[in-house]
N, C-alpha and C positions, 0 to 999 in steps of 0.2 A: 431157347429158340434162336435160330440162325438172324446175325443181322443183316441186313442187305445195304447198299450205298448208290447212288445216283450212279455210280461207273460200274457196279453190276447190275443193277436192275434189269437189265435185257436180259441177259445171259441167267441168273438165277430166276428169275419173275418170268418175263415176256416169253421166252423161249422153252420153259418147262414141258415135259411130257403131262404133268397130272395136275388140278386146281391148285393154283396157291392164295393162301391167305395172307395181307399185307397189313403189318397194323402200324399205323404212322402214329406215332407217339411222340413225347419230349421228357427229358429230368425233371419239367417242374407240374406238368400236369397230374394232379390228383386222382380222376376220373382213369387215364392211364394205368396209375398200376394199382386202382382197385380192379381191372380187367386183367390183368397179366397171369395173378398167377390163374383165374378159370382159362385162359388160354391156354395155359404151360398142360394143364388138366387135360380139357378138350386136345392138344396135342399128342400128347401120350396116351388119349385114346385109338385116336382115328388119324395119328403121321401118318400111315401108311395111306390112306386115299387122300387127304390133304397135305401140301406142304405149308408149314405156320412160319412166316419169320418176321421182323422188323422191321421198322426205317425210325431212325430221329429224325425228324421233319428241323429242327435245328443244326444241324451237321448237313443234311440232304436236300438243301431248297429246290434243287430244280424239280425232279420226280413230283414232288406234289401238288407244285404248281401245275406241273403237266396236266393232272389227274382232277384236278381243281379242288381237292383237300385243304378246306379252310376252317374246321373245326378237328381236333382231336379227343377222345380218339377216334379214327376213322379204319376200319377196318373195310378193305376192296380183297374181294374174291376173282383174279384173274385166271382167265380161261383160253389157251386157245391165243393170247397174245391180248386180249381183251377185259375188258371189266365185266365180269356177269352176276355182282353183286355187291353194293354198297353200305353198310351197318355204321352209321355213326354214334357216338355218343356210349358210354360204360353202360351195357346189359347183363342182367345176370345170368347166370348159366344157362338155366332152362331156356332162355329168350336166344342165347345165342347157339342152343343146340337145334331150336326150329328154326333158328333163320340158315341154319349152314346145313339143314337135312337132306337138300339137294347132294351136296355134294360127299359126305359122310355116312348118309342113311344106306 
C-alpha cells in the first residue's frame, strides 16, 4: 500500500477521483499491523474501486490532528474531499468488509 505524507495528502487523498481509504498507523502499534496484512487482502481485492494507502501518524502530525485521529488504528474513508466514514480500532476481515460494502460492494 502506497504511503501518503501530510505534504501530499491533498493531492493523493483530498483530490482523488475514486473513495480513498486512509489508515493512520505507527511502528509500534500492535493493533496496527494485525490489520495490515487483511488490508493488503481487501486491497488486492477491490484497488480498483478503492484507493488503500497509509499515514504514520508519528512522521505526519498535522493530517491527523486535522481529522481529530486520536486513537490508532483509524482507518477514514474519504470522498469527494471529505470523510464519509470513520473505522477505528483492529477489525477482522469480515467486520471490515461490511463496513467498507458501500464503497466496494
Amino acid at each position: 500500500m502506497q504511503a501518503v505524507t501530510d505534504a501530499d495528502f491533498e493531492a493523493e487523498v483530498l483530490k482523488s477521483d475514486k473513495p480513498v481509504l486512509v489508515d493512520f498507523w505507527a511502528e509500534w502499534c500492535g493493533p496496527c499491523r494485525q490489520v495490515d496484512p487483511i488490508l493488503k487482502e481487501i486491497n488486492e481485492a477491490h484497488g480498483e474501486k478503492l484507493t488503500f494507502v497509509k499515514m504514520n501518524v508519528d512522521e505526519n502530525p498535522v493530517t491527523p490532528a486535522t481529522y481529530r485521529v486520536t486513537g490508532i488504528p483509524t482507518l477514514n474513508v474519504y470522498q469527494n474531499g471529505e470523510v464519509v466514514k470513520q473505522i477505528v480500532g483492529a477489525k477482522p476481515k469480515a467486520a471490515l468488509l461490511n463496513e467498507l460494502s458501500e464503497f466496494i460492494g
